[in-house]
C-alpha positions as a Markdown table, in Angstrom:
| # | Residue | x | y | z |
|---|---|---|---|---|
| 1 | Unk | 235.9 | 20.5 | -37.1 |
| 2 | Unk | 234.5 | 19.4 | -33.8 |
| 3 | Unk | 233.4 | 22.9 | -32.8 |
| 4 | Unk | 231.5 | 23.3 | -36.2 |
| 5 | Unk | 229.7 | 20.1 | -35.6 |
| 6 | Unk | 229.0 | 21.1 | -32.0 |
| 7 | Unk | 227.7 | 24.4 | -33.2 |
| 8 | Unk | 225.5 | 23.3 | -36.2 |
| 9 | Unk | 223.8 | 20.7 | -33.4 |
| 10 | Unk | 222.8 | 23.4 | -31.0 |
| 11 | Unk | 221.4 | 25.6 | -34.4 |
| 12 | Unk | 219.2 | 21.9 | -35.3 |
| 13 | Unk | 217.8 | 21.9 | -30.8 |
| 14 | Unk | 217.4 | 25.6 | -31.5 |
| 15 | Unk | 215.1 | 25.6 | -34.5 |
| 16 | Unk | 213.4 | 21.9 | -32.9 |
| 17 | Unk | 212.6 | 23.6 | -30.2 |
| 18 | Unk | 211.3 | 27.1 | -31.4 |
| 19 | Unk | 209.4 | 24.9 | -33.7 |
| 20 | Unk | 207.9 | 23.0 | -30.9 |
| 21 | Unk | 207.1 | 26.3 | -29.5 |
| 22 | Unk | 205.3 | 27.8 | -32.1 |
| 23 | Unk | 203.3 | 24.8 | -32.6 |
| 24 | Unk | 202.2 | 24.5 | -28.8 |
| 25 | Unk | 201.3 | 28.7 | -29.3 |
| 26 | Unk | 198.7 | 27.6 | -32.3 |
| 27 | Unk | 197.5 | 24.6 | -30.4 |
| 28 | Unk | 196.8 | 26.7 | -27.4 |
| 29 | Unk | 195.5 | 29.7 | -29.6 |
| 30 | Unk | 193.2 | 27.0 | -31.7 |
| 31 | Unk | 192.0 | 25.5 | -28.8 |
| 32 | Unk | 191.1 | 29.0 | -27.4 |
| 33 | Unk | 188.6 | 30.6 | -30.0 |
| 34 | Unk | 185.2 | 30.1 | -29.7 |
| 35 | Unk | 184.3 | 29.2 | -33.6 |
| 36 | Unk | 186.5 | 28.6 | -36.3 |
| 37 | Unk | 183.7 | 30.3 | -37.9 |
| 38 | Unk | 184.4 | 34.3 | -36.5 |
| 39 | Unk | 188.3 | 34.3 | -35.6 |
| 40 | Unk | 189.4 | 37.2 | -33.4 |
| 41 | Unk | 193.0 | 38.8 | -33.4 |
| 42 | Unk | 194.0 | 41.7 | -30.9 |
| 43 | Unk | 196.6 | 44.1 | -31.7 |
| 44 | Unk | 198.8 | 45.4 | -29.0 |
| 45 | Unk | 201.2 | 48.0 | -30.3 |
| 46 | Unk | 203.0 | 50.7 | -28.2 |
| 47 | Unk | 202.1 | 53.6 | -28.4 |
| 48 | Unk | 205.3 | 55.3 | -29.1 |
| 49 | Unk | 205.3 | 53.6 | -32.3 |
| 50 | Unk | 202.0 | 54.6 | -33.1 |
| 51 | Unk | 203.6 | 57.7 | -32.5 |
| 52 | Unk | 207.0 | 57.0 | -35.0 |
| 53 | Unk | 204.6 | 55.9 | -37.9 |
| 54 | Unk | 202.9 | 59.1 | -37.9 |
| 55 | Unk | 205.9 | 61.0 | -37.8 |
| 56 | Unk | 206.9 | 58.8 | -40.4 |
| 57 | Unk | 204.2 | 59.2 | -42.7 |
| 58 | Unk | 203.8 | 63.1 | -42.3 |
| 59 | Unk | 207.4 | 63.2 | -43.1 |
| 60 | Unk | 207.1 | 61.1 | -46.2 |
| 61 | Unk | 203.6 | 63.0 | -47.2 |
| 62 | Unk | 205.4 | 66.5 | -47.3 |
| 63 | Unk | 208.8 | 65.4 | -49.2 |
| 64 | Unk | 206.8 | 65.0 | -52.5 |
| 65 | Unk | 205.1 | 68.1 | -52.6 |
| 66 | Unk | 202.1 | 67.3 | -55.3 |
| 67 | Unk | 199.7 | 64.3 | -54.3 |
| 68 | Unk | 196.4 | 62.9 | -55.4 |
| 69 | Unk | 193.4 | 64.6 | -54.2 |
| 70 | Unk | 190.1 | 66.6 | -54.5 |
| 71 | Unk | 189.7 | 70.3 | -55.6 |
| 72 | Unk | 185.7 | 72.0 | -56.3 |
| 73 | Unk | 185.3 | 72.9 | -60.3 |
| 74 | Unk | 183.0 | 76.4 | -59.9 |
| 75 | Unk | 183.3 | 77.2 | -63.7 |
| 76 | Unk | 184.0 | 75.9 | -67.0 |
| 77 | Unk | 184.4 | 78.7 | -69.9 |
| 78 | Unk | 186.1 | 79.6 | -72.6 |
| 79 | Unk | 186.1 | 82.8 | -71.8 |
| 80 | Unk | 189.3 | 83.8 | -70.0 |
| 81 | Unk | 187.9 | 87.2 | -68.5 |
| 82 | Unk | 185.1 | 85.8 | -67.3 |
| 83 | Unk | 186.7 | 82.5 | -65.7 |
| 84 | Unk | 189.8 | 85.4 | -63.7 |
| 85 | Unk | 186.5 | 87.5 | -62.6 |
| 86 | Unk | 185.3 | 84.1 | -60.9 |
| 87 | Unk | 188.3 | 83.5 | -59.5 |
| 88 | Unk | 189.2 | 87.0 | -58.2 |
| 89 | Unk | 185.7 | 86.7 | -56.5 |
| 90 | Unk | 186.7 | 83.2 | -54.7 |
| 91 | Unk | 190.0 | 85.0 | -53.3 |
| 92 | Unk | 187.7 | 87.1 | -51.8 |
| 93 | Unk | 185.2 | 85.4 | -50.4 |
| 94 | Unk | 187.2 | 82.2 | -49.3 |
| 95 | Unk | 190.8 | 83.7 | -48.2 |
| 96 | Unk | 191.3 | 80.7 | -46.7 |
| 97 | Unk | 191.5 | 78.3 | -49.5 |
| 98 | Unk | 194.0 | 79.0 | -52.8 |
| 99 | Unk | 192.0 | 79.5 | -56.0 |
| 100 | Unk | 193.5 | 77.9 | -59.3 |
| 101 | Unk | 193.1 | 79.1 | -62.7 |
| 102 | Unk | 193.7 | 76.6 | -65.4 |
| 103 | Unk | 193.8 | 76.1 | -68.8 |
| 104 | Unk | 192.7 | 73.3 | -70.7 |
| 105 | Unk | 192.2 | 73.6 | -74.5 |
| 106 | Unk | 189.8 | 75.7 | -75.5 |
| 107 | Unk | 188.4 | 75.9 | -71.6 |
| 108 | Unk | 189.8 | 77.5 | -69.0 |
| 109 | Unk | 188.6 | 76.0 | -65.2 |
| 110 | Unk | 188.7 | 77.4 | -62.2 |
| 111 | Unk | 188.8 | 75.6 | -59.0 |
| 112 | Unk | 189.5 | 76.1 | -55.1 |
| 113 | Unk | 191.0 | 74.3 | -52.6 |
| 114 | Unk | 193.2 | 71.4 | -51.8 |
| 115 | Unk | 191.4 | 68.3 | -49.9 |
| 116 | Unk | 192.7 | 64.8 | -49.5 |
| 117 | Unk | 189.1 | 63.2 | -50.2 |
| 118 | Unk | 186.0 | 64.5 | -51.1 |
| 119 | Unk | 183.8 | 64.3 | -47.6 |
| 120 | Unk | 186.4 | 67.1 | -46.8 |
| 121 | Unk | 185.4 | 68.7 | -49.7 |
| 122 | Unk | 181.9 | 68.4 | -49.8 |
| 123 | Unk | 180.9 | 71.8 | -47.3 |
| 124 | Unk | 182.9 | 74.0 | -49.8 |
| 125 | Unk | 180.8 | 72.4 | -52.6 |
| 126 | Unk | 177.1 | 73.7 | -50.8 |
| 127 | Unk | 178.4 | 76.9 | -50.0 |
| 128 | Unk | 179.8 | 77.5 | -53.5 |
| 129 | Unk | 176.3 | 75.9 | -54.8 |
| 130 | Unk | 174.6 | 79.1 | -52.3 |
| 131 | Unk | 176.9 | 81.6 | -55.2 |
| 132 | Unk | 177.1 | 79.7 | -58.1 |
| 133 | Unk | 173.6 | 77.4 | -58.3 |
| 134 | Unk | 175.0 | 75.6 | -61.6 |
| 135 | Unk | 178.2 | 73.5 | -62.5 |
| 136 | Unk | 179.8 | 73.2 | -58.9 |
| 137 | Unk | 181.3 | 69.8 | -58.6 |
| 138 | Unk | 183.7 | 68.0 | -56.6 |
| 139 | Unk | 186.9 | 66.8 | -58.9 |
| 140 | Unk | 189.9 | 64.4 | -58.6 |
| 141 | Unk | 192.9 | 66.7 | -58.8 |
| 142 | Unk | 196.5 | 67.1 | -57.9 |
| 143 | Unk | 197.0 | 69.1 | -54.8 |
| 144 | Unk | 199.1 | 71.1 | -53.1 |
| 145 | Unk | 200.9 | 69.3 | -50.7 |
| 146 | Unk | 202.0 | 72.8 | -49.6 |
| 147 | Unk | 198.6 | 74.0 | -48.7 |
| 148 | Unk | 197.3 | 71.3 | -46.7 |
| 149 | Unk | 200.2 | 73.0 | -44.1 |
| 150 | Unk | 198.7 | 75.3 | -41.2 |
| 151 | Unk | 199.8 | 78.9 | -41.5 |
| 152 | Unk | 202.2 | 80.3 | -39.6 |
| 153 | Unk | 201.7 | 83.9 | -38.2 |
């Protein structure tokens, strides 16, 4: 019973005294800032675990393999022959990007590419506008995780 006692009194001067510490660390940092008015904070982080969240977060990116994004709409039509001409004609021009044909009732749209935001985008947009002067347009889409991947030779 005594040794409980003895141990819940050193837990109470633990916590008293980090508490005194902490408040001595605001007191100092309070008295330290210029103006209450513009507050500064520096961040010190290692940079090996600058390196471990990036790791991190390319590993979590590439495990779900769809992901909200931007793709460039070149046509609208109902007409399918028309909209797989278009899109033959992208696979040609722009090997580097993949070309998608869907199908939205009655309208079937092709777009290209897979960007994670649209100033990524954008220079596929003016050189598509060069080819098709009307109706090219960045949209929200769901990419490829798949294709954002560089290719392997």
């Amino acid at each position: 019973m005594q040794l409980v006692f003895q141990y819940r009194i050193s837990q109470l001067i633990c916590c008293l005294l980090c508490t005194g510490l902490v408040m001595t660390m605001f007191t100092h940092l309070a008295e330290a800032q210029p103006s209450p008015a513009t507050p500064t904070i520096q961040w010190v982080q290692d940079s090996s675990l600058t390196q471990l969240t990036h790791l991190y977060r390319q590993y979590n990116f590439f495990i779900y393999r769809y992901h909200k994004g931007y793709r460039v709409q070149v046509i609208s039509t109902d007409d399918r022959e028309k909209a797989n001409q278009v899109r033959a004609l992208l696979l040609q021009r722009f090997p580097q990007y993949r070309a998608y044909l869907q199908y939205h009732a009655p309208y079937f749209r092709v777009r290209i590419g897979d960007f994670l935001n649209e100033d990524d985008a954008k220079p596929l947009r003016d050189s598509l506008r060069e080819i098709f002067p009307f109706g090219v347009f960045i949209v929200p889409d769901m990419i490829d995780a798949e294709a954002l991947l560089p290719t392997r030779h």
